[in-house]
C-alpha positions as CSV (number, residue, x, y, z in Angstrom):
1,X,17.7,10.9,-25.6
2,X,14.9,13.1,-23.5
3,X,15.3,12.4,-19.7
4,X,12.9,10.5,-18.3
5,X,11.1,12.3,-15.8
6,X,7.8,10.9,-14.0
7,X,5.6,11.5,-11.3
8,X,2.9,10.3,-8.9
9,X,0.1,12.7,-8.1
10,X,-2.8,11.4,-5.4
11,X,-5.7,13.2,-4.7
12,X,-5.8,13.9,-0.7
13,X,-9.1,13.6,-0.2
14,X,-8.7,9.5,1.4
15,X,-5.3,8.0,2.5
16,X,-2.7,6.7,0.4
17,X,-4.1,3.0,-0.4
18,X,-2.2,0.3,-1.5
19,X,-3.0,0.5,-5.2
20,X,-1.8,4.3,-5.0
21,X,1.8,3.2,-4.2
22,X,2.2,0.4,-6.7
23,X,1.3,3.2,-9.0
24,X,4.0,5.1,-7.4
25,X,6.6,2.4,-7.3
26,X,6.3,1.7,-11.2
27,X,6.8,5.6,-12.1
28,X,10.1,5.6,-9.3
29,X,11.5,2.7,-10.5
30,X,11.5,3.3,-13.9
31,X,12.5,7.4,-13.3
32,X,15.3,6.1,-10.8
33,X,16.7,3.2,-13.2
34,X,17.1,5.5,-16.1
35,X,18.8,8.7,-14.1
36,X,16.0,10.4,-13.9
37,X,13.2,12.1,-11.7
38,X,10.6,11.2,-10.0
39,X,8.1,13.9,-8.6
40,X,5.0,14.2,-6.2
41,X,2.7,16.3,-6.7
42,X,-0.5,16.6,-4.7
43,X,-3.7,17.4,-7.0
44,X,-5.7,19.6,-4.1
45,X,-8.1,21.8,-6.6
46,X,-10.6,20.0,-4.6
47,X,-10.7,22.2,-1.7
48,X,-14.4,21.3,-0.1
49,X,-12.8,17.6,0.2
50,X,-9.2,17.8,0.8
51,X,-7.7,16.8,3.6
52,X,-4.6,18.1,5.5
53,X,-4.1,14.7,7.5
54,X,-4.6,12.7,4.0
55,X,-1.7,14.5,2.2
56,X,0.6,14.1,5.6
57,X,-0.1,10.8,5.5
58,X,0.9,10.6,2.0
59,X,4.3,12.1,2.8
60,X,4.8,9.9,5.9
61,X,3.8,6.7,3.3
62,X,6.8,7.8,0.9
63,X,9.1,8.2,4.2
64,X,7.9,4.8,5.6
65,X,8.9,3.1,2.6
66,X,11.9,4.5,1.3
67,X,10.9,6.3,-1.6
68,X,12.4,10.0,-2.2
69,X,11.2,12.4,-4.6
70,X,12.7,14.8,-6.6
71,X,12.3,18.9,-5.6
72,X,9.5,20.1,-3.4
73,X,6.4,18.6,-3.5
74,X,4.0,20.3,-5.8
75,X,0.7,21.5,-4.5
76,X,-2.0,22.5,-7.3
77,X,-4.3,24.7,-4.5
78,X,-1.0,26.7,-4.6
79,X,-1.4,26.9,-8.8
80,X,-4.8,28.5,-9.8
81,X,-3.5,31.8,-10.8
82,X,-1.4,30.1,-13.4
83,X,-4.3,28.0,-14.3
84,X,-6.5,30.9,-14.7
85,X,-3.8,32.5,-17.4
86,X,-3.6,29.1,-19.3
87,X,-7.8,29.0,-19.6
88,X,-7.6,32.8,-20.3
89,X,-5.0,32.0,-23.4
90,X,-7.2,29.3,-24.8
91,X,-10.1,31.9,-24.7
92,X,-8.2,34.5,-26.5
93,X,-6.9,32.1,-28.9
94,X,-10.4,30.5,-29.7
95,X,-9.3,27.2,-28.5
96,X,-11.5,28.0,-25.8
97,X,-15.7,29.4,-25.2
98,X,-17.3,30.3,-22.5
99,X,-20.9,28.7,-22.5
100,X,-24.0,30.2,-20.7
101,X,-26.3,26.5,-20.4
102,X,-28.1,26.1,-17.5
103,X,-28.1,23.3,-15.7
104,X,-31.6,22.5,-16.2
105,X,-30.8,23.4,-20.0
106,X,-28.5,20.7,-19.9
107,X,-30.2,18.0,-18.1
108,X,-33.1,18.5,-20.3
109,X,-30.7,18.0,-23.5
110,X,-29.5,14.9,-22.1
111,X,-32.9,13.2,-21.2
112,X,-33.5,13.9,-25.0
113,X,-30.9,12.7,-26.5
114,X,-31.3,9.6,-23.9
115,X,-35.0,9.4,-25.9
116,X,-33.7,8.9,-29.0
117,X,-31.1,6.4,-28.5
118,X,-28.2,8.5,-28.3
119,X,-25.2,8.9,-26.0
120,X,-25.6,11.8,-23.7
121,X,-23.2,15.1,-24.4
122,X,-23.1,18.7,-24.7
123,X,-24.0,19.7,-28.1
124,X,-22.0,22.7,-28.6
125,X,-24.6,25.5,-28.8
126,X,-22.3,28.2,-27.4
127,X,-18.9,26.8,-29.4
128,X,-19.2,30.0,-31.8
129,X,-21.7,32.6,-29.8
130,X,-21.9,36.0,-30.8
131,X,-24.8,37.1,-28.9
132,X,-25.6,38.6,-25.3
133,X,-24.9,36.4,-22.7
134,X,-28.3,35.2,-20.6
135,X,-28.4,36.8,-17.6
136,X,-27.7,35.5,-14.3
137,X,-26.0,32.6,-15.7
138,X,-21.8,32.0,-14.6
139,X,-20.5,30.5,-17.6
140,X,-18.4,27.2,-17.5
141,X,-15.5,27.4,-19.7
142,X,-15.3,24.6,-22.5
143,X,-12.5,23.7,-24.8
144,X,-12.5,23.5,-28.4
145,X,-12.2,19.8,-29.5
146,X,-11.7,18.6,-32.7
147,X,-15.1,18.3,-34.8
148,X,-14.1,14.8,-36.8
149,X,-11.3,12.6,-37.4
150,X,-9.6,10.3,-34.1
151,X,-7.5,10.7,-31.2
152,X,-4.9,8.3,-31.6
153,X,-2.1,7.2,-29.0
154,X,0.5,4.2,-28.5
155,X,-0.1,3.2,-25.0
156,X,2.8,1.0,-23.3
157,X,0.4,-1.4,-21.8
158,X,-2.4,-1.4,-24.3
159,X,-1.2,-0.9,-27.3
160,X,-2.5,1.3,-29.9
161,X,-5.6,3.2,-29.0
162,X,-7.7,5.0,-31.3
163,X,-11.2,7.2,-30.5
164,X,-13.0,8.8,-32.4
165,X,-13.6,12.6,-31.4
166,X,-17.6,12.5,-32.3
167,X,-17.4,10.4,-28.9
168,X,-15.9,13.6,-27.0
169,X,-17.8,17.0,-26.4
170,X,-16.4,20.2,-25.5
171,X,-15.5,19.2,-22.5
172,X,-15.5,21.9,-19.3
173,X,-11.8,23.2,-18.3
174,X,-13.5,25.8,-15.6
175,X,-16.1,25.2,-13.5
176,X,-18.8,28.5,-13.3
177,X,-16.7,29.7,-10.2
178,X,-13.9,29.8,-11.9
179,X,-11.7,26.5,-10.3
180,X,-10.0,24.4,-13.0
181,X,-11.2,20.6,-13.8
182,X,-9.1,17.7,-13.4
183,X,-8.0,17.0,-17.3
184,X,-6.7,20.9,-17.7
185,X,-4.7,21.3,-14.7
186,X,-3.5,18.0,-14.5
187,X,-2.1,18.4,-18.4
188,X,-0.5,21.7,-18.1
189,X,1.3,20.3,-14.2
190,X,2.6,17.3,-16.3
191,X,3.5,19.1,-19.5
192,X,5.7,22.3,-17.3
193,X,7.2,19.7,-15.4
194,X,8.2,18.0,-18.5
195,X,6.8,15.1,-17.7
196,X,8.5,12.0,-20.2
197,X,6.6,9.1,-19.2
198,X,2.7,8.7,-17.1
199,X,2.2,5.1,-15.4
200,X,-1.4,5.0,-14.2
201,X,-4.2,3.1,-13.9
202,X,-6.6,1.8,-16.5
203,X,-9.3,3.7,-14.8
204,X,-7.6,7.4,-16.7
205,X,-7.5,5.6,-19.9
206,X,-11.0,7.4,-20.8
207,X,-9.4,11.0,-19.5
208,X,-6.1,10.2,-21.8
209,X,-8.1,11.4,-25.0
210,X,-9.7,14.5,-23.3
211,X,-6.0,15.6,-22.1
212,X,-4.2,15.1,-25.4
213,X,-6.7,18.0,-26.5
214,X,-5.5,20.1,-23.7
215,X,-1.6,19.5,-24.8
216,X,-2.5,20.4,-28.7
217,X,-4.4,23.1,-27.4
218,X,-1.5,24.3,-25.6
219,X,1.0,23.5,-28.0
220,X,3.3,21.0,-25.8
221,X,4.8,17.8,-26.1
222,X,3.0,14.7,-25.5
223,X,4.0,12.5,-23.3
224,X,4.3,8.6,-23.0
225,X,1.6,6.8,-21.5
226,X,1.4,3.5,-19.6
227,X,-2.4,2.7,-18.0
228,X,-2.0,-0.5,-15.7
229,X,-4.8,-2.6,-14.9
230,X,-6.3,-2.5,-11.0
231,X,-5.6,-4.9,-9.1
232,X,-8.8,-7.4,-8.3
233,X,-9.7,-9.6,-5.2
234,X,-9.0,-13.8,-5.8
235,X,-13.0,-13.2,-7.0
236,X,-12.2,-10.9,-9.9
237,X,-13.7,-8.0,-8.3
238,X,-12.5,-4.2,-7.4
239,X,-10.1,-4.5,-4.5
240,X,-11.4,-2.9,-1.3
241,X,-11.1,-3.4,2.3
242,X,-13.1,-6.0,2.6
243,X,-10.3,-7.9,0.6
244,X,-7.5,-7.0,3.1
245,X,-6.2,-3.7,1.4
246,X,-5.8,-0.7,3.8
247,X,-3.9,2.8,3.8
248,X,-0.4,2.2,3.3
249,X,0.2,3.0,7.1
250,X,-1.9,0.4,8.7
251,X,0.2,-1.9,7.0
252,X,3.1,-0.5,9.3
253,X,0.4,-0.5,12.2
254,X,-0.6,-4.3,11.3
255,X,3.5,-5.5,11.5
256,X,4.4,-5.3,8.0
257,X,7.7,-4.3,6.4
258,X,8.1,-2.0,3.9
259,X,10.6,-3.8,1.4
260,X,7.6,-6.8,1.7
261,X,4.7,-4.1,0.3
262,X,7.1,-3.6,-2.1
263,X,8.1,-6.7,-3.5
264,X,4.4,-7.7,-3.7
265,X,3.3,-4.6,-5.3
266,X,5.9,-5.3,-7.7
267,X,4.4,-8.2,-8.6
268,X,1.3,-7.0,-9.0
269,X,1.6,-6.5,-12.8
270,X,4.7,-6.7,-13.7
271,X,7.4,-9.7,-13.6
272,X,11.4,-11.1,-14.4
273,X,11.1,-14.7,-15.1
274,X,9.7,-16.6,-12.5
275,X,11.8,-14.7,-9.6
276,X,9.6,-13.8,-6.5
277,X,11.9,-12.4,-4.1
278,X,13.2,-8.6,-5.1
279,X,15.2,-6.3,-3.3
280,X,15.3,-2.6,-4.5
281,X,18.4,-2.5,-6.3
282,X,16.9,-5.8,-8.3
283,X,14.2,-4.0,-8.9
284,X,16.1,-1.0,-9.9
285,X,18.0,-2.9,-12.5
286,X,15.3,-4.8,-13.7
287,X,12.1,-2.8,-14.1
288,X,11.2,-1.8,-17.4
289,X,7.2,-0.5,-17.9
290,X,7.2,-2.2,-21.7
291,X,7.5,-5.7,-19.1
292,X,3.9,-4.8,-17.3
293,X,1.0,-7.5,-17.4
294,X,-2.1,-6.2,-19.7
295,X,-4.2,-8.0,-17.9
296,X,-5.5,-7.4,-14.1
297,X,-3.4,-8.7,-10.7
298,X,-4.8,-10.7,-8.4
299,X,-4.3,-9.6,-4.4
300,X,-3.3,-12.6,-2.9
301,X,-3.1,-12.1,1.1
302,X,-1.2,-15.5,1.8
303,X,1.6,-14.5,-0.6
304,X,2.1,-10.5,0.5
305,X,2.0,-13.0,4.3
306,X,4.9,-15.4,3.2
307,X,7.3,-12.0,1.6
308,X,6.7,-10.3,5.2
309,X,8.0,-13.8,6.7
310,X,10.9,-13.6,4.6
311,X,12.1,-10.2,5.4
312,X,11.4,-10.5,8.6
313,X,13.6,-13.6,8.9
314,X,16.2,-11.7,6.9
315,X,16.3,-8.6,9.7
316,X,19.2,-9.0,12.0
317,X,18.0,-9.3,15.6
318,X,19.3,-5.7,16.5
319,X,17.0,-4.3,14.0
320,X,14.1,-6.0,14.9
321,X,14.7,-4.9,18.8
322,X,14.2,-1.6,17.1
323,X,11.2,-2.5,15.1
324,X,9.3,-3.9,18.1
325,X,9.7,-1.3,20.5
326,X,6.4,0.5,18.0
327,X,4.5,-3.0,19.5
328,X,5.7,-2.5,22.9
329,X,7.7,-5.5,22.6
330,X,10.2,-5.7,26.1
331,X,13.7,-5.5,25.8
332,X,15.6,-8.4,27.7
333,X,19.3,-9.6,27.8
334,X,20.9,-9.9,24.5
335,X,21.5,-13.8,24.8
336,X,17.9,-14.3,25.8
337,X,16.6,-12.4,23.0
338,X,18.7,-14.3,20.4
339,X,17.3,-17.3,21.3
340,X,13.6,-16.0,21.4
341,X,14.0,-14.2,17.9
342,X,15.5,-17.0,16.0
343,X,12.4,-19.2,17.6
344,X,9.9,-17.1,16.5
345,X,11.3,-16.0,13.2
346,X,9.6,-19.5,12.1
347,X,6.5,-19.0,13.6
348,X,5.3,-15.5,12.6
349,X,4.4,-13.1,9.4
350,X,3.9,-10.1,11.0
351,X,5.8,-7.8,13.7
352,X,2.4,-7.2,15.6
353,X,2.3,-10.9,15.8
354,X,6.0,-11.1,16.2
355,X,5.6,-8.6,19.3
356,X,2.5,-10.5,21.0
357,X,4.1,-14.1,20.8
358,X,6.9,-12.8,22.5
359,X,4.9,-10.8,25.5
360,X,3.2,-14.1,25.3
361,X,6.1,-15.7,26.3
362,X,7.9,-13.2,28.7
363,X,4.6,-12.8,30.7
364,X,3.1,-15.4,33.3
365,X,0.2,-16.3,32.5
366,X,-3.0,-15.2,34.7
367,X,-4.8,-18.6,33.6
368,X,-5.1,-21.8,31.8
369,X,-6.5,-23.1,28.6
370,X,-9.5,-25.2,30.2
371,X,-9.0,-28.2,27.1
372,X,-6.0,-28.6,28.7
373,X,-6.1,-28.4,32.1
374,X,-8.9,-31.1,31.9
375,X,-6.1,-33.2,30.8
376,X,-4.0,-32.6,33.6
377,X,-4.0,-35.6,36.3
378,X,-2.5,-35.2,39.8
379,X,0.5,-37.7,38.7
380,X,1.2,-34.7,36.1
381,X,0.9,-31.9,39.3
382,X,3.3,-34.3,41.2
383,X,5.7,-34.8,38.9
384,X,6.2,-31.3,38.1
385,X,7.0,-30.4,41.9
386,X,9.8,-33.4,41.3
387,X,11.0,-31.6,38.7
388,X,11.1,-28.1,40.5
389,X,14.0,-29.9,42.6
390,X,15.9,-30.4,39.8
391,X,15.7,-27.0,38.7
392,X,16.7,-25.6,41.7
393,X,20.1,-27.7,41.6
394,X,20.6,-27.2,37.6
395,X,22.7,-24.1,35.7
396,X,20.6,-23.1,32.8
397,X,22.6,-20.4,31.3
398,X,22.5,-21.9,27.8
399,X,19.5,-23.8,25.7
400,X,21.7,-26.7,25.5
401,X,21.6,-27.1,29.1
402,X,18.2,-26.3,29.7
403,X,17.6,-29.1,27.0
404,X,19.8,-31.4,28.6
405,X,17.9,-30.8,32.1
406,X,14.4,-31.6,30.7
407,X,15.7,-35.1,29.0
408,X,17.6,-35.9,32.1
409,X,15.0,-35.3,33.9
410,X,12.2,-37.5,32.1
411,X,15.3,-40.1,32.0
412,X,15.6,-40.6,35.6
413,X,11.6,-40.4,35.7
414,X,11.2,-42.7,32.5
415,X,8.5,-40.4,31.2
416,X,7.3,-39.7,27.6
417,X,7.8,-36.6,26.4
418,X,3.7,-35.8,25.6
419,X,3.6,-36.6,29.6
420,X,6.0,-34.0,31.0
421,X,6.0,-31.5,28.3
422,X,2.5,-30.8,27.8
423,X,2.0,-30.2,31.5
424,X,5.0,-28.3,31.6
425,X,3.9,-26.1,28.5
426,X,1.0,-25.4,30.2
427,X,2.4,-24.2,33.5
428,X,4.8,-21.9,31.6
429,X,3.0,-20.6,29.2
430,X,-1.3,-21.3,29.7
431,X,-1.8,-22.7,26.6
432,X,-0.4,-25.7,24.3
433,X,2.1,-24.6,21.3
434,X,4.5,-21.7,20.9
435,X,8.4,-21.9,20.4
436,X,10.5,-25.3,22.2
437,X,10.3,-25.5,25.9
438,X,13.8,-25.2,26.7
439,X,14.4,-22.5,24.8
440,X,11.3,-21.0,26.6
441,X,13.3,-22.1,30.2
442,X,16.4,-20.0,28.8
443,X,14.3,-16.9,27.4
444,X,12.1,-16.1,31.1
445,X,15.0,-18.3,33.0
446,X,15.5,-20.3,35.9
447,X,13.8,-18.1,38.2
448,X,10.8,-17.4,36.1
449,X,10.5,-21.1,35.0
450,X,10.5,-22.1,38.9
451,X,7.8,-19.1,40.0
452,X,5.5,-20.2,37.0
453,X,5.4,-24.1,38.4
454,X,4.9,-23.0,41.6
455,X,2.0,-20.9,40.5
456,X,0.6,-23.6,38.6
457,X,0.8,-26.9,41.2
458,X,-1.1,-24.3,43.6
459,X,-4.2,-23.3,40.9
């Protein structure tokens, strides 16, 4: 049995979007489940577009979410020489031409052919030239491709696919200055890295043909091939940004975790029974490409929401102290931050939100939600001042007691809770809702919670 040995290989021309790393998960889960590799290589022959921040911020992406690679990572800008010797080969061999069309020559064939019904391509007028090349024209080199009969391949998604070569051309493997094209280089990368198995998208499932020419060509092995649908808005449509997907790092900017991108990617085409929740060793055990969906995922915000809430609530508190400190959450006693933690676990789905309900709470507020306010009588004013009295005299060094303060208090008082709390909310906080009053009393304690009522009876 071959090892299975697969790869991810982004363009850096944009950053690493979410799509990009479900692509990569599938190829690492199914390398790392069967004791194999998993490699990164960056496809840079694009050198007028590439960007040196886009590939570090693919790097950082893989780092951020826990994903190693096998070896160094491979950079194809650092590969043309070998290209070069590989389209020099296919030239010597007559697998390969160099043609001399102009590009007028070749938009004029096209807008022909268009005339007369047919579908635009090259019609191999320099496959078997003898004669003197034009002048001042660089050549493209073109490959060889078969003249009749199909292109046939299993796909592990798709099934059987079959095309017929009259719908190829020889296609161009060097551009007139020389630089290699996508289908050659990314063929011979795959084939010397002996590349098993290639989980894409659905959108290389036209270049799959064009490359199995290349490998012929070339004499190597063939490889397995797996082309995943995208994954769609709730409207059926291409995903964009518009539709809540970013670069994998502004989800880290935005609060979320990575073992929640990952689950949801996860299930974005591909699935174990009607289990939602997966850690990485369940994936590990469980992912098998011959189990991914045909048919396109849907990006569903409000789930990828509800998995964040779920690890979050699953971090222990000392490692979301850590996690905070990025959202310049404070640090406060241990106790204190306990209690705040475990009330906002409920209450929350991301860390940045995580991190701004608790300054919310930790910081006095500098006003007043007006709605409320309005509500406010001066019975409401007084009897907050009564209850500063009590405060003063009570020990608050546990929820319990704080809660035990308040219902004492609206005891000796005989006052509904809506009365006293809502004013009390307001003084404490500005603004109605957020986490249980007495555990707020506990988290900014007794001190704090007797400033704050102050502050407010004299607004």
């Amino acid at each position: 049995m071959r090892e299975i040995i697969t790869r991810f290989a982004p363009s850096p021309t944009g950053y690493l979007h979410i799509g990009g790393l479900r692509t990569a998960l599938f190829n690492y889960l199914f390398a790392r489940s069967n004791g194999g590799k998993f490699l990164l290589r960056i496809e840079d022959t694009d050198l007028a577009r590439n960007s040196i921040e886009a590939t570090e911020a693919i790097i950082k992406a893989f780092e951020w979410v826990g994903m190693d690679y096998d070896g160094e990572v491979l950079y194809q800008s650092k590969r043309f020489d070998l290209y070069k010797n590989y389209i020099h080969k296919l030239i010597s061999e007559d697998k390969a031409y160099y043609c001399y069309m102009s590009k007028e020559e070749l938009d004029n064939l096209r807008e022909a052919q268009k005339a007369r019904g047919e579908t635009p391509k090259y019609d191999n007028r320099y496959r078997d030239f003898k004669g003197t090349p034009p002048k001042d024209i660089k050549p493209v080199v073109r490959i060889k491709a078969p003249l009749e009969g199909y292109i046939e391949f299993n796909d592990g998604v798709k099934g059987s696919i079959k095309v017929e070569v009259k719908e190829l051309d020889d296609f161009i493997i060097a551009r007139s200055d020389g630089s290699p094209t996508y289908n050659f280089v990314v063929t011979i990368d795959d084939a010397l890295s002996k590349v098993s198995d290639i989980i894409r998208g659905d959108d290389h499932l036209s270049n799959t043909p064009k490359q199995i020419i290349v490998y012929k060509a070339l004499g190597f092995d063939i490889p397995n091939f797996y082309h995943v649908p995208m994954i769609l808005n709730p409207q059926g449509q291409k995903l964009s940004k518009r539709d809540g997907a970013m670069g994998v790092m502004d989800y880290k900017k935005e609060g979320y975790l990575p073992e929640a991108i990952l689950n949801f990617l996860v299930r974005l085409g591909w699935s174990h029974k009607d289990q939602e929740i997966f850690s990485m060793e369940e994936m590990l055990k469980l992912f098998n490409p011959k189990d991914l969906n045909s048919s396109p995922s849907s990006y569903n915000q409000e789930k990828f929401l509800w998995l964040n809430t779920h690890y979050i609530k699953e971090k222990s508190n000392d490692a979301l102290e850590n996690l905070l400190e990025e959202f310049q959450c404070p640090k406060i006693q241990k106790s204190q931050r306990n209690v705040l933690y475990t009330a906002l676990k409920d209450r929350v789905s991301t860390l940045k939100d995580f991190a701004a309900n608790a300054i919310d709470i930790l910081t006095p507020p500098c006003s007043y939600d007006e709605k409320s306010l309005s509500k406010i009588n001066e019975q409401s004013y007084e009897t907050l001042k009564k209850f500063l009295s009590m405060l003063e005299k009570s020990f608050l060094d546990t929820p319990e007691k704080c809660n035990e303060c308040l219902h004492k208090f609206m005891d000796q008082e005989s006052l509904k809770p809506g009365n006293f709390m809502q004013p009390l909310r307001i003084a404490l906080l500005g603004k109605p809702g957020g986490i249980g009053i007495a555990e707020t009393i506990y988290v900014i304690g007794k001190e704090d919670t007797i400033k704050r009522i102050e502050k407010f009876c004299k607004a």
